[in-house]
VEXKEBA-133580 format. One record per atom (N, C-alpha, C): residue number from 1; residue in one letter; z, y, x. Coordinates in Angstrom, 3 decimals, m for minus. Atoms other than C-alpha are relative to their C-alpha. Example, Ala and Ser with C-alpha at 12.3 -4.5 7.8 and 13.67 -1.06 7.14 Angstrom:
2
[1, a, [0.000, m1.190, 0.890]]
[1, a, [7.800, m4.500, 12.300]]
[1, a, [0.000, 1.200, 0.900]]
[2, s, [m0.060, m1.190, m0.820]]
[2, s, [7.140, m1.060, 13.670]]
[2, s, [0.730, 1.090, m0.770]]
***
This chain:
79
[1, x, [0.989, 0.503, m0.932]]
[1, x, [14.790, 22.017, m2.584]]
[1, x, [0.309, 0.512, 1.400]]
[2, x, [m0.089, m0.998, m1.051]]
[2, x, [15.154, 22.497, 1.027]]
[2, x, [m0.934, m0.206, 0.594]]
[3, x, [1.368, m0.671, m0.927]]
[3, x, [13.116, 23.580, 3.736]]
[3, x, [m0.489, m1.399, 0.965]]
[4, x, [0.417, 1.327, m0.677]]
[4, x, [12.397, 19.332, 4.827]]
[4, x, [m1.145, m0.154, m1.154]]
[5, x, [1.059, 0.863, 1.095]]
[5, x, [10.304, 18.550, 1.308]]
[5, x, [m1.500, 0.490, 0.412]]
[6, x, [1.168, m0.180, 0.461]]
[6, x, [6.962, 20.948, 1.759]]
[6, x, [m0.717, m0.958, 1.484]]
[7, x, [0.387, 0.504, m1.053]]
[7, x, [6.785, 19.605, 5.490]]
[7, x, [m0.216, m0.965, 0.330]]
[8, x, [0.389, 1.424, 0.063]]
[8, x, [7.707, 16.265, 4.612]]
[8, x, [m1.404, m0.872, m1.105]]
[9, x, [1.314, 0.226, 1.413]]
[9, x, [4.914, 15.914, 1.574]]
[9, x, [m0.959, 0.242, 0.951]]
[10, x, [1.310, 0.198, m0.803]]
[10, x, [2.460, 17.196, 3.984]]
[10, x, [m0.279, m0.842, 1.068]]
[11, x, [0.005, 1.172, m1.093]]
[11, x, [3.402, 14.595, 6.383]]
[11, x, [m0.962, m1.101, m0.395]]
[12, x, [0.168, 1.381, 0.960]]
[12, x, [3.282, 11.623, 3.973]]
[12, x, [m1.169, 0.231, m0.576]]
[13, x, [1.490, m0.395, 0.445]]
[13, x, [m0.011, 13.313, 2.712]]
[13, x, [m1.252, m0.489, 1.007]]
[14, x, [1.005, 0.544, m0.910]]
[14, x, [m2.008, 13.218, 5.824]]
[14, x, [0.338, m1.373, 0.303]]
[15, x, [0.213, 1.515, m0.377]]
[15, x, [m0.532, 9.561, 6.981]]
[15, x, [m0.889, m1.013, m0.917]]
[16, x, [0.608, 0.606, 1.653]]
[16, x, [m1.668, 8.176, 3.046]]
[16, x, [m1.613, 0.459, 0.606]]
[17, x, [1.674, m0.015, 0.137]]
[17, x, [m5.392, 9.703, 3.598]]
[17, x, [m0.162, m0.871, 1.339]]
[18, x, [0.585, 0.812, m1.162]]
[18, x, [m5.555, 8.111, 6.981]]
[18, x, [m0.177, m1.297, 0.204]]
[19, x, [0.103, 1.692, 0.790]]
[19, x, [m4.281, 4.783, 5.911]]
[19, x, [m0.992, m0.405, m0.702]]
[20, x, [0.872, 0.320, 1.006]]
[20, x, [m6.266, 4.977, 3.013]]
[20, x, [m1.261, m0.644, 0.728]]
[21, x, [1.204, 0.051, m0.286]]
[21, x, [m9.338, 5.645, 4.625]]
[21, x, [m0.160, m1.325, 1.169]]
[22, x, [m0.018, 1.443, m0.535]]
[22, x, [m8.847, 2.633, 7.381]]
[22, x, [m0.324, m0.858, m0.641]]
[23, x, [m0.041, 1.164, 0.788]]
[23, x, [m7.951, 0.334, 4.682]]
[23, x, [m1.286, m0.164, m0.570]]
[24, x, [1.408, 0.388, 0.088]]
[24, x, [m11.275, 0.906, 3.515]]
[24, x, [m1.263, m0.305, 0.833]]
[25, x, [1.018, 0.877, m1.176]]
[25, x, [m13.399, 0.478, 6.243]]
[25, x, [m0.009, m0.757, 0.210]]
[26, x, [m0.542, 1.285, m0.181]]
[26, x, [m11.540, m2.295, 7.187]]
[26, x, [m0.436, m1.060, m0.744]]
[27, x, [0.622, 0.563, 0.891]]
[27, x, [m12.464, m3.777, 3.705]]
[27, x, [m0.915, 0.278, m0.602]]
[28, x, [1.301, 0.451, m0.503]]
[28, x, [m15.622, m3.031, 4.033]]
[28, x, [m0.596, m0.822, 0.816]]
[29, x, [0.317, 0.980, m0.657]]
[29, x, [m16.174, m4.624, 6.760]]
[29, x, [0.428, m1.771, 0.391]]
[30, x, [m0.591, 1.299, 0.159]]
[30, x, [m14.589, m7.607, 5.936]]
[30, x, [m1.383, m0.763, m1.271]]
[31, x, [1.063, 0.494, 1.006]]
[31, x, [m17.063, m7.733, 2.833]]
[31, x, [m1.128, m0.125, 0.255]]
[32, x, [1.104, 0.487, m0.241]]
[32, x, [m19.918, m7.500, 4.606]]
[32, x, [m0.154, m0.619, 1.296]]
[33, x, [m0.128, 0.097, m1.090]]
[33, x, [m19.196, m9.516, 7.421]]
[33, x, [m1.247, m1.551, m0.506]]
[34, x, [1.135, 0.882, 0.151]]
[34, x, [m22.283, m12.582, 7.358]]
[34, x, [0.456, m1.586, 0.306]]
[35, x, [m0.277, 0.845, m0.292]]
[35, x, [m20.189, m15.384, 8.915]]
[35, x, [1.174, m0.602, m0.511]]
[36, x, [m1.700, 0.272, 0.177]]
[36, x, [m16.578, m17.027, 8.353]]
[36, x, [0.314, 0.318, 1.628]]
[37, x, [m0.505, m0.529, m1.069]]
[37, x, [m16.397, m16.508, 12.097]]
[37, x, [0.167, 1.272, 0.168]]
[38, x, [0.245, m1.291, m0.215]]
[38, x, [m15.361, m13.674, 13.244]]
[38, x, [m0.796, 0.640, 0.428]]
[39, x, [1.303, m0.976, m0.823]]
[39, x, [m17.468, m10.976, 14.780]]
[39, x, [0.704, 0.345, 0.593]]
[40, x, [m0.133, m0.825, m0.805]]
[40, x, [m17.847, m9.347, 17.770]]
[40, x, [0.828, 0.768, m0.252]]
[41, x, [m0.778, m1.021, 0.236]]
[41, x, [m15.222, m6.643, 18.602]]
[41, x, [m0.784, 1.306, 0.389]]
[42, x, [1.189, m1.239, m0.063]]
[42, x, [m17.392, m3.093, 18.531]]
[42, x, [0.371, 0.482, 1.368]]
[43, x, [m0.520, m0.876, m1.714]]
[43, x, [m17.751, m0.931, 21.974]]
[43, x, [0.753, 0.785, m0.638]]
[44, x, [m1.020, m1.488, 0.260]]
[44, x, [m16.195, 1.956, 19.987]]
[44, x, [1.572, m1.053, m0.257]]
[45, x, [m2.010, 0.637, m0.340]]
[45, x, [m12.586, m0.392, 19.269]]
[45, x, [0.367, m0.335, 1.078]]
[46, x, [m0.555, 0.372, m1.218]]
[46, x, [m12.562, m1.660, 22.553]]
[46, x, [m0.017, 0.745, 1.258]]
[47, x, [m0.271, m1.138, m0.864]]
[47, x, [m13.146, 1.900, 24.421]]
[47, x, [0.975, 0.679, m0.514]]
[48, x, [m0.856, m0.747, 0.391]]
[48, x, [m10.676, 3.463, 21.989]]
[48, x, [0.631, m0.427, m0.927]]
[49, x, [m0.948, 0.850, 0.599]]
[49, x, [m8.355, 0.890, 20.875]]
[49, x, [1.320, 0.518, m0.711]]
[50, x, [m1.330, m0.558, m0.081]]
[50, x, [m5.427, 2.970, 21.542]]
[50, x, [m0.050, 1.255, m1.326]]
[51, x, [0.175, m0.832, 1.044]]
[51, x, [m6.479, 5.867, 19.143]]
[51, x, [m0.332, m0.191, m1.343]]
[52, x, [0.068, 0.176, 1.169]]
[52, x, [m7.549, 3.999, 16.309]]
[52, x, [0.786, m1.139, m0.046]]
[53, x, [m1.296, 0.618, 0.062]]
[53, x, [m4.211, 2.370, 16.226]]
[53, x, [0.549, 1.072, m0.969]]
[54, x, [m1.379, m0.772, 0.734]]
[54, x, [m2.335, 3.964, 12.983]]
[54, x, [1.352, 0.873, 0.772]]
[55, x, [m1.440, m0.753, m0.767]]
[55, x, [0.914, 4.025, 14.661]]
[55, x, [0.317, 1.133, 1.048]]
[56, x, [m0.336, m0.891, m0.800]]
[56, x, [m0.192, 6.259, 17.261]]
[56, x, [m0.258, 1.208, m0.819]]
[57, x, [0.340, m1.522, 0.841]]
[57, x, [m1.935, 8.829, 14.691]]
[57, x, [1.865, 0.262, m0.431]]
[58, x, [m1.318, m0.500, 0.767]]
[58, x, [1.958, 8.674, 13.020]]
[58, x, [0.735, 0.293, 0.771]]
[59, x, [m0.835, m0.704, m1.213]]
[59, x, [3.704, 9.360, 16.210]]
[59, x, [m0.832, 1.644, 0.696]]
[60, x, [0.906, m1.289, m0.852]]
[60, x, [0.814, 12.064, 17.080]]
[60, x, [0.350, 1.409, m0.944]]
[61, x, [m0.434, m0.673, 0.917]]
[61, x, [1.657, 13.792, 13.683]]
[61, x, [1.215, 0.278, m0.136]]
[62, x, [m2.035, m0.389, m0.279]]
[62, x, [5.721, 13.481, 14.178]]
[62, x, [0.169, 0.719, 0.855]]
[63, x, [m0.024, m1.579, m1.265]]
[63, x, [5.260, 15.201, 17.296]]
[63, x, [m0.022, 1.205, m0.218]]
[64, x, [0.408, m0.835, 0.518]]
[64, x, [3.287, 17.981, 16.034]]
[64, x, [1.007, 0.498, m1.106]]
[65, x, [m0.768, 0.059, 0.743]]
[65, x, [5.452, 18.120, 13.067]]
[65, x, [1.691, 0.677, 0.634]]
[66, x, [m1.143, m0.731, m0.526]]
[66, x, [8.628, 18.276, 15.316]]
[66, x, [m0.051, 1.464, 0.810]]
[67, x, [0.149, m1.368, m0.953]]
[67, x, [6.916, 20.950, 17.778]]
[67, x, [0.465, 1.250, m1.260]]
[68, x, [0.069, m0.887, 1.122]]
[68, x, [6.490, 23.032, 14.389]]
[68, x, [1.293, 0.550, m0.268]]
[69, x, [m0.974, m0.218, 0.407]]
[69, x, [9.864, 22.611, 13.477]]
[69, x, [1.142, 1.010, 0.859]]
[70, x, [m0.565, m0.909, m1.661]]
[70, x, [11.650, 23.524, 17.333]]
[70, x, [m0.596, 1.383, m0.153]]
[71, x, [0.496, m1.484, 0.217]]
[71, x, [9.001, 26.316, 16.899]]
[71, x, [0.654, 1.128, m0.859]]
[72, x, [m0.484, m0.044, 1.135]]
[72, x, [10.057, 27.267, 13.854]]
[72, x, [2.041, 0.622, 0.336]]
[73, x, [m1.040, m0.448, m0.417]]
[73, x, [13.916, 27.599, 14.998]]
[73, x, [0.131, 0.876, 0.912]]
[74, x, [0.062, m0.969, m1.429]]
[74, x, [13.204, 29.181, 18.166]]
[74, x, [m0.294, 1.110, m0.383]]
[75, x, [m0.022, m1.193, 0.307]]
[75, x, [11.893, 31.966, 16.793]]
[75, x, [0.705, 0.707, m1.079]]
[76, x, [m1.328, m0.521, 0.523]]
[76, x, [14.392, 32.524, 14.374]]
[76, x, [0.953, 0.325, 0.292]]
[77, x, [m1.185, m0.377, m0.845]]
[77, x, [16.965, 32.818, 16.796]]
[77, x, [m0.089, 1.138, 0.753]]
[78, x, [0.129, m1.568, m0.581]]
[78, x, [15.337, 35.877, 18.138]]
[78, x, [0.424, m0.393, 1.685]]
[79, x, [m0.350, m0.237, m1.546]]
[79, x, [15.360, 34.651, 21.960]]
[79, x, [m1.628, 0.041, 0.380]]
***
């Protein structure tokens, strides 16, 4: 095993609950939606569109993830 699996499992861990949990809201609110038209888009998606965008949580977590890692070397090198 090397020292990529416990970091990468906890990666793929948090992205999976976050997905998850979207996917359900999402289909929730699909099930109780009252019309075939669509609905309104909420104030909270359209003040903070950008953050409840997946892709940015998975780039926000790769970051973090890489800081860890740089961290992680840097101080092993004893500078």
């Amino acid at each position: 095993m090397g020292m990529w699996l416990i970091p990468a499992l906890i990666a793929i861990t948090i992205i999976s609950v976050i997905s998850f949990v979207s996917t359900l809201r999402i289909a929730k609110m699909t099930t109780e939606r009252k019309s075939e038209k669509d609905t309104p888009i909420s104030e909270t998606v359209e003040e903070y569109a950008t953050m409840l965008n997946p892709i940015v949580w998975v780039y926000a977590i790769f970051l973090l993830f890489l800081g860890i890692v740089i961290f992680y070397y840097w101080s092993q090198a004893g500078y």
